[in-house]
mmCIF file of the C-alpha atoms, coordinates in Angstrom:
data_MODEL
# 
_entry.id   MODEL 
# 
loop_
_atom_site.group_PDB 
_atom_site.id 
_atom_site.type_symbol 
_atom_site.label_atom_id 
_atom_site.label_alt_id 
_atom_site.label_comp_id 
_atom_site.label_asym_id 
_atom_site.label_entity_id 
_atom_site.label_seq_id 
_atom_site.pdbx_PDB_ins_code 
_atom_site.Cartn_x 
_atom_site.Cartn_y 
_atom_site.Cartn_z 
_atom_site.occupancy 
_atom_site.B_iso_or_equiv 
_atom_site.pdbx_formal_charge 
_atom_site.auth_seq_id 
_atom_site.auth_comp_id 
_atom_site.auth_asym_id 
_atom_site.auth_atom_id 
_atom_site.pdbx_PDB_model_num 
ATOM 1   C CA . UNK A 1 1   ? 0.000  0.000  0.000    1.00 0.00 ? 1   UNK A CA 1 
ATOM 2   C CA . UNK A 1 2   ? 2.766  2.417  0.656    1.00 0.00 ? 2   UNK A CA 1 
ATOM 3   C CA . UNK A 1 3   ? 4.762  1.543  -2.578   1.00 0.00 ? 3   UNK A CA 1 
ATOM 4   C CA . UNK A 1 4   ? 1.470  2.469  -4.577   1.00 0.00 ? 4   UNK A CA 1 
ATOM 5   C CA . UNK A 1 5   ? 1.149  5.879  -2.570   1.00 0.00 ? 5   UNK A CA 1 
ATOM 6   C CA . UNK A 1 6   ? 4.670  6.490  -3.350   1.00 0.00 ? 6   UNK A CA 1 
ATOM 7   C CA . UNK A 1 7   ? 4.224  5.578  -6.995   1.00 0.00 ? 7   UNK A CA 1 
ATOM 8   C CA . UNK A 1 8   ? 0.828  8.066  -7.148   1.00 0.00 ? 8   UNK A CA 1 
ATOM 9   C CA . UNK A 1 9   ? 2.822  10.760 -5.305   1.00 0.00 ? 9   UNK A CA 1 
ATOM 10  C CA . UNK A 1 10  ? 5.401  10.111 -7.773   1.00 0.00 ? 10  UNK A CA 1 
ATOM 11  C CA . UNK A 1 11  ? 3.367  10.223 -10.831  1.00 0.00 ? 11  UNK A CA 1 
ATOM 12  C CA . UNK A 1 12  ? 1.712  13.554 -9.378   1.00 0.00 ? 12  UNK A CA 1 
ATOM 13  C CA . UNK A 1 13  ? 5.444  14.943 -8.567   1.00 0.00 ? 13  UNK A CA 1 
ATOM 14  C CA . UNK A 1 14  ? 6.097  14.127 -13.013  1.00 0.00 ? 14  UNK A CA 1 
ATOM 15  C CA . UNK A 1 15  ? 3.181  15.142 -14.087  1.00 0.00 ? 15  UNK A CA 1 
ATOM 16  C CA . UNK A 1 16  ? 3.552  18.506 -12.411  1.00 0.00 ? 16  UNK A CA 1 
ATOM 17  C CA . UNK A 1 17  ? 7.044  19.312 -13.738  1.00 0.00 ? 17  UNK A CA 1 
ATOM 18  C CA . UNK A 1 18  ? 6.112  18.279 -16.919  1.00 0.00 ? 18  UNK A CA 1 
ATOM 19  C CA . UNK A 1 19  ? 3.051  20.897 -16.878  1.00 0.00 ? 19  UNK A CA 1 
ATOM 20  C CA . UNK A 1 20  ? 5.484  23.186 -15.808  1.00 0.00 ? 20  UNK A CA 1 
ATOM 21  C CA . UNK A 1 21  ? 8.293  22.585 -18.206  1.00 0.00 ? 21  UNK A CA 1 
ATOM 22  C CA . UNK A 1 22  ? 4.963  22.765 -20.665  1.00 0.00 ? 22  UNK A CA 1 
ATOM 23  C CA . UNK A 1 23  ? 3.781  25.929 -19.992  1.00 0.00 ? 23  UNK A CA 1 
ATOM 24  C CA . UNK A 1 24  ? 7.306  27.612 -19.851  1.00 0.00 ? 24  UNK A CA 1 
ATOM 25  C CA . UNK A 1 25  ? 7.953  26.450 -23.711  1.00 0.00 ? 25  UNK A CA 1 
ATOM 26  C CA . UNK A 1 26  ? 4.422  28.099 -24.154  1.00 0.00 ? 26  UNK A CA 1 
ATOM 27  C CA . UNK A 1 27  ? 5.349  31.299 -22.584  1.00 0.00 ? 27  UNK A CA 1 
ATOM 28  C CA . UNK A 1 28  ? 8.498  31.552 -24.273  1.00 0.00 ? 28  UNK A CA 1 
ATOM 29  C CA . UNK A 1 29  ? 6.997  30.878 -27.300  1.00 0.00 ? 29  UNK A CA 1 
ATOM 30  C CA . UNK A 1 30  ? 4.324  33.724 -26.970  1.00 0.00 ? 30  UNK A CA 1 
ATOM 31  C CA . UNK A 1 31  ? 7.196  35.885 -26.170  1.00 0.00 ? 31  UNK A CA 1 
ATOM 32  C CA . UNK A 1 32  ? 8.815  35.095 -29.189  1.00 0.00 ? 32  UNK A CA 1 
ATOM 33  C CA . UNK A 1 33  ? 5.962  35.851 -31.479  1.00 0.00 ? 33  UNK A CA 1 
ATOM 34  C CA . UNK A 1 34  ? 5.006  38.496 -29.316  1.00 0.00 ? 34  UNK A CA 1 
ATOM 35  C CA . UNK A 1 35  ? 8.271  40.456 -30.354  1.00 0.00 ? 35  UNK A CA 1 
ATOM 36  C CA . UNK A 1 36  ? 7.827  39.211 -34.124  1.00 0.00 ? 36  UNK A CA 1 
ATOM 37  C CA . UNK A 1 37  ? 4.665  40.708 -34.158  1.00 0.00 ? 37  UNK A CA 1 
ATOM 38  C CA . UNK A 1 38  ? 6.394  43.711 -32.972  1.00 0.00 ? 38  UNK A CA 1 
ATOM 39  C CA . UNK A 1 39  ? 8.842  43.470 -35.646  1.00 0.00 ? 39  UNK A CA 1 
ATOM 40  C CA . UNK A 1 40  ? 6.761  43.562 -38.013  1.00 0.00 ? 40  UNK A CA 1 
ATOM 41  C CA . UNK A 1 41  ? 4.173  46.026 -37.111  1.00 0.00 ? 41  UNK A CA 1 
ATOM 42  C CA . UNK A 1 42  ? 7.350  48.431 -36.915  1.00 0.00 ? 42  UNK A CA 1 
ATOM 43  C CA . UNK A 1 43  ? 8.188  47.153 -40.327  1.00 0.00 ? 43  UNK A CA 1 
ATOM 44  C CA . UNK A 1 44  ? 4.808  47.911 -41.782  1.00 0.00 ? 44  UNK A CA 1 
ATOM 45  C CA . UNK A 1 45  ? 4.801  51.838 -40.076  1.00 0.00 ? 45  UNK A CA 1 
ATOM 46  C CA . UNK A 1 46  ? 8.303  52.031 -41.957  1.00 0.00 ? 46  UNK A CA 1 
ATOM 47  C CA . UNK A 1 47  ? 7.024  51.067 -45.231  1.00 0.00 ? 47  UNK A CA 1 
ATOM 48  C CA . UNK A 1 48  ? 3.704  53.023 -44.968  1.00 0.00 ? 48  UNK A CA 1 
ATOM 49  C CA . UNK A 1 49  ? 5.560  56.001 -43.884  1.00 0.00 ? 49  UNK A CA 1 
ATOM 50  C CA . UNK A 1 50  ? 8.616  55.290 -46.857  1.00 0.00 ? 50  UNK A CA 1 
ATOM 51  C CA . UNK A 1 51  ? 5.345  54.701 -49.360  1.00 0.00 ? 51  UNK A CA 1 
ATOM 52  C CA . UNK A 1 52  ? 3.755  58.079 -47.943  1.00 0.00 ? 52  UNK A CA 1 
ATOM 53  C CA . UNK A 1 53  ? 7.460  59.864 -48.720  1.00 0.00 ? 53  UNK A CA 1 
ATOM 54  C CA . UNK A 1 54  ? 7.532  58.356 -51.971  1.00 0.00 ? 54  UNK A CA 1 
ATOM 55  C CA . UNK A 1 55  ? 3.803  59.199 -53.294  1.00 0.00 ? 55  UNK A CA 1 
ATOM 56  C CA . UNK A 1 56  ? 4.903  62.911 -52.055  1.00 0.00 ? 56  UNK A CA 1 
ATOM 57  C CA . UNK A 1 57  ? 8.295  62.954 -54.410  1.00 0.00 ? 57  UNK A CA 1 
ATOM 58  C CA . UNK A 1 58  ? 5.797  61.456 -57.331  1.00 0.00 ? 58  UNK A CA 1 
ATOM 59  C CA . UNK A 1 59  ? 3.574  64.019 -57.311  1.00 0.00 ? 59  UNK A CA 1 
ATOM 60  C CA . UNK A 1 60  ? 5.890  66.571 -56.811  1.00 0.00 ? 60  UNK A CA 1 
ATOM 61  C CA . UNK A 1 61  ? 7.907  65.170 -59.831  1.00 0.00 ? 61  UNK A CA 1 
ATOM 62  C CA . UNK A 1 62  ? 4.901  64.608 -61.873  1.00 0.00 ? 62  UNK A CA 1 
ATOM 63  C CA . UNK A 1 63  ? 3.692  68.180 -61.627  1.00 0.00 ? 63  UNK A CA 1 
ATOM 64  C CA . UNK A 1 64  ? 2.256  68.791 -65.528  1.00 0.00 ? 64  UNK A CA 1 
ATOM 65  C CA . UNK A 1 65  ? 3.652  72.674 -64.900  1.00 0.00 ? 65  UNK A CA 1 
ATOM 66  C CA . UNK A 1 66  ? 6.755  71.442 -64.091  1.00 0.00 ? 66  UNK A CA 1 
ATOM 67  C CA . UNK A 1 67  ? 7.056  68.980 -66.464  1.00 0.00 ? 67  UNK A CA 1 
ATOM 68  C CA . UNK A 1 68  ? 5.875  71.178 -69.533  1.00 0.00 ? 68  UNK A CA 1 
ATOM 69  C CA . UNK A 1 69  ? 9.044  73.413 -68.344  1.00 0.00 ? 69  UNK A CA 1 
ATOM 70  C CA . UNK A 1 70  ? 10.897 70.722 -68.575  1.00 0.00 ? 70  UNK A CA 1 
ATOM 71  C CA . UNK A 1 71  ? 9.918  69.710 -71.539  1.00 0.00 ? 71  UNK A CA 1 
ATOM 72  C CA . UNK A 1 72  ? 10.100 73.097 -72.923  1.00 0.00 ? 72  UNK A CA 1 
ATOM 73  C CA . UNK A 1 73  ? 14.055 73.238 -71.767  1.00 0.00 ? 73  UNK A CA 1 
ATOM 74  C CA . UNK A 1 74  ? 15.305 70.039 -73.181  1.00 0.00 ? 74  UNK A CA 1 
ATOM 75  C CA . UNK A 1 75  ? 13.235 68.978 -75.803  1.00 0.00 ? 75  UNK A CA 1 
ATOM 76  C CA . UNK A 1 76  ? 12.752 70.835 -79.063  1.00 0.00 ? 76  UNK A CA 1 
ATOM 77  C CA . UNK A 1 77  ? 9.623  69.847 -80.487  1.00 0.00 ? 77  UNK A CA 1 
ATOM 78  C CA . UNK A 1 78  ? 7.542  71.728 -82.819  1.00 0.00 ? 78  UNK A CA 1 
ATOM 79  C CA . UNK A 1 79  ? 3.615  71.481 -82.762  1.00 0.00 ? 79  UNK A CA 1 
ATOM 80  C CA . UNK A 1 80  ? 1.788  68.706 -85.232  1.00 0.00 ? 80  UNK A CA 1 
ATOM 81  C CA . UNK A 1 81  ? 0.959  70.517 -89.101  1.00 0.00 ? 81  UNK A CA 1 
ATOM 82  C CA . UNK A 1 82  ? -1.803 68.692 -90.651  1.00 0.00 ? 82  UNK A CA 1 
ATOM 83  C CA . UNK A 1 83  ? 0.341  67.530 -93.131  1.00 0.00 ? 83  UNK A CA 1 
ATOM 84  C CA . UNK A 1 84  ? 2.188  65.117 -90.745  1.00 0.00 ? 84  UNK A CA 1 
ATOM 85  C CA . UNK A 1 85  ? -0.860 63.192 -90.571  1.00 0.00 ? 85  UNK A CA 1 
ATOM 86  C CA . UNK A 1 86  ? -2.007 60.273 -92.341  1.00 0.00 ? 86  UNK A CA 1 
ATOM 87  C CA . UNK A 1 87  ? -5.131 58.380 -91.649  1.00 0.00 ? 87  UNK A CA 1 
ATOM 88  C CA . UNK A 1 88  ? -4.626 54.872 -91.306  1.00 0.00 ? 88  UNK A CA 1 
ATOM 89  C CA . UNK A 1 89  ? -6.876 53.685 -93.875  1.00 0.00 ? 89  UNK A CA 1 
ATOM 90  C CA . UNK A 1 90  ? -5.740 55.733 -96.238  1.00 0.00 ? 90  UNK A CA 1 
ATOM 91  C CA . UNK A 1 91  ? -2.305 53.429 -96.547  1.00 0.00 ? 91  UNK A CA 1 
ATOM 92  C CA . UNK A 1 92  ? -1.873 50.518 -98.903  1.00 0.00 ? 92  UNK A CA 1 
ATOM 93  C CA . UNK A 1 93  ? -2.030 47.042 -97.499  1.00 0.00 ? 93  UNK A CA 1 
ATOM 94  C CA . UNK A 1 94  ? -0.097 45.549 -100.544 1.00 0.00 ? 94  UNK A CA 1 
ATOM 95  C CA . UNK A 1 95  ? 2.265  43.320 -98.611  1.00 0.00 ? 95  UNK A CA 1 
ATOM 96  C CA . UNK A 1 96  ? 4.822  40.683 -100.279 1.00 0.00 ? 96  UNK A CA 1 
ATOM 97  C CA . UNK A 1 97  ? 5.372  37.793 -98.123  1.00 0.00 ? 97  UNK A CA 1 
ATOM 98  C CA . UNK A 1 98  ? 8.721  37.261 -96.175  1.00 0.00 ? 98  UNK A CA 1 
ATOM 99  C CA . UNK A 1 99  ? 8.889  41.524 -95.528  1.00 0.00 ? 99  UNK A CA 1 
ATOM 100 C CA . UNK A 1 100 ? 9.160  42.521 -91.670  1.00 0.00 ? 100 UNK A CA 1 
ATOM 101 C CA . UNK A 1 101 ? 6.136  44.894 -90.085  1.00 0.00 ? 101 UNK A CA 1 
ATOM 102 C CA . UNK A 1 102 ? 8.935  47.952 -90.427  1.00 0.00 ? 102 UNK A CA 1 
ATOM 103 C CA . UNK A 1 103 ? 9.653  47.526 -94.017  1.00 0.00 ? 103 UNK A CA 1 
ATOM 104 C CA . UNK A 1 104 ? 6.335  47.416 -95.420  1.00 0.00 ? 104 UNK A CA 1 
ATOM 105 C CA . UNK A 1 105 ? 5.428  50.621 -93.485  1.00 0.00 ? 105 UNK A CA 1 
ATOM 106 C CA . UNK A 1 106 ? 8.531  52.184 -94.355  1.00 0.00 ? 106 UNK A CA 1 
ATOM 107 C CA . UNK A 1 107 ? 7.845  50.773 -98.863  1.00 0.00 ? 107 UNK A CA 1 
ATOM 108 C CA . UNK A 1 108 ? 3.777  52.296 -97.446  1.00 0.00 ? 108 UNK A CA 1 
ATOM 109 C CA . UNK A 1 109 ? 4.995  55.878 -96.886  1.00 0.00 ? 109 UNK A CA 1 
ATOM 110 C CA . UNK A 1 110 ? 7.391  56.126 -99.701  1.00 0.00 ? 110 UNK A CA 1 
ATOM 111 C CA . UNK A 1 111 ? 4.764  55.287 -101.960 1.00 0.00 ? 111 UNK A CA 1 
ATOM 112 C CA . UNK A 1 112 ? 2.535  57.735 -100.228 1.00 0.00 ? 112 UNK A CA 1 
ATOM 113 C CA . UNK A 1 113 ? 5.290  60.142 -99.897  1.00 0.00 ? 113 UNK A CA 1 
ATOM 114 C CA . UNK A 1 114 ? 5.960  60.727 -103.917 1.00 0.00 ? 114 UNK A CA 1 
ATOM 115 C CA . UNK A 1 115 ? 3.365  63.015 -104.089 1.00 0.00 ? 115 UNK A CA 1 
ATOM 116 C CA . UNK A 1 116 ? 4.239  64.977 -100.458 1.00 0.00 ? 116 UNK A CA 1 
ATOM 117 C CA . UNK A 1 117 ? 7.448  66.453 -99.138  1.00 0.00 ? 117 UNK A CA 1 
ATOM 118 C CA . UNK A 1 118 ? 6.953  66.554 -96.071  1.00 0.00 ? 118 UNK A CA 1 
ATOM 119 C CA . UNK A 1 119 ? 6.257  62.822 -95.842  1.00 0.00 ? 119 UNK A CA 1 
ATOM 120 C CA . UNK A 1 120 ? 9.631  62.796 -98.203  1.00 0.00 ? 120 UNK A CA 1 
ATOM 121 C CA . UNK A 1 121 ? 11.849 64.183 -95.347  1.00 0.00 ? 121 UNK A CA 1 
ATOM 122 C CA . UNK A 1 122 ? 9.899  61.092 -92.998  1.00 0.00 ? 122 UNK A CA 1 
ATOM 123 C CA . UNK A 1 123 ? 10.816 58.525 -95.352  1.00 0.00 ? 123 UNK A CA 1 
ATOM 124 C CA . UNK A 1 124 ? 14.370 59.526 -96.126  1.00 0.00 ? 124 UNK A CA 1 
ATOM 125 C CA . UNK A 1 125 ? 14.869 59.991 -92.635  1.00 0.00 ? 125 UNK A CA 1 
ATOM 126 C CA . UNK A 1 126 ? 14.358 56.535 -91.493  1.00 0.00 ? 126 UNK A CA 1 
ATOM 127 C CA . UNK A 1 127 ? 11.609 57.021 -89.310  1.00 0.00 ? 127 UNK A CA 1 
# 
């Protein structure tokens, strides 16, 4: 009889430890995603605040007032005559087979440019 009370008060004694030795791994482990919560919640602020900064810089760069000065400054374009433009259905579709998308535009507009000089100056010039 005393052996089995030992055993039970045994078995209690191991059972208790190992609740114990349980609920410490829990604990640390809640601490552990406890602080990579933390982490990341930081890391989130940082990128809102980083996506805030950058939205700021993209609408400051993408300004149309400044960009048309910029534009103005460093590129020298001239307005659109009429002459410059062609409607689409107005070009041949006469195509040989074998010829790449850029050469039968380019044998399109010289045909189309024989007649126009302007259109002469876009042929001869490559574009």
């Amino acid at each position: 009889m005393n052996m089995s009370k030992l055993t039970k008060n045994a078995l209690w004694i191991v059972l208790v430890m190992f609740s114990i030795t349980i609920s410490a791994h829990i604990k640390n482990s809640v601490y552990k995603m406890e602080n990579e919560l933390k982490y990341i919640n930081l890391q989130n602020k940082k990128n809102i605040e980083n996506i805030n900064v950058l939205d700021a810089e993209w609408s400051t760069l993408n300004n149309p007032t400044r960009l048309r000065t910029l534009a103005k400054n460093h590129i020298a374009l001239k307005p659109i005559r009429a002459e410059q433009i062609i409607n689409y259905s107005a070009l041949p579709f006469n195509y040989e087979t074998g010829e790449s998308q850029r050469d039968k535009a380019r044998k399109n507009i010289a045909i189309l440019a024989q007649n126009n000089k302007s259109l002469k100056k876009v042929a001869k010039s490559g574009r």
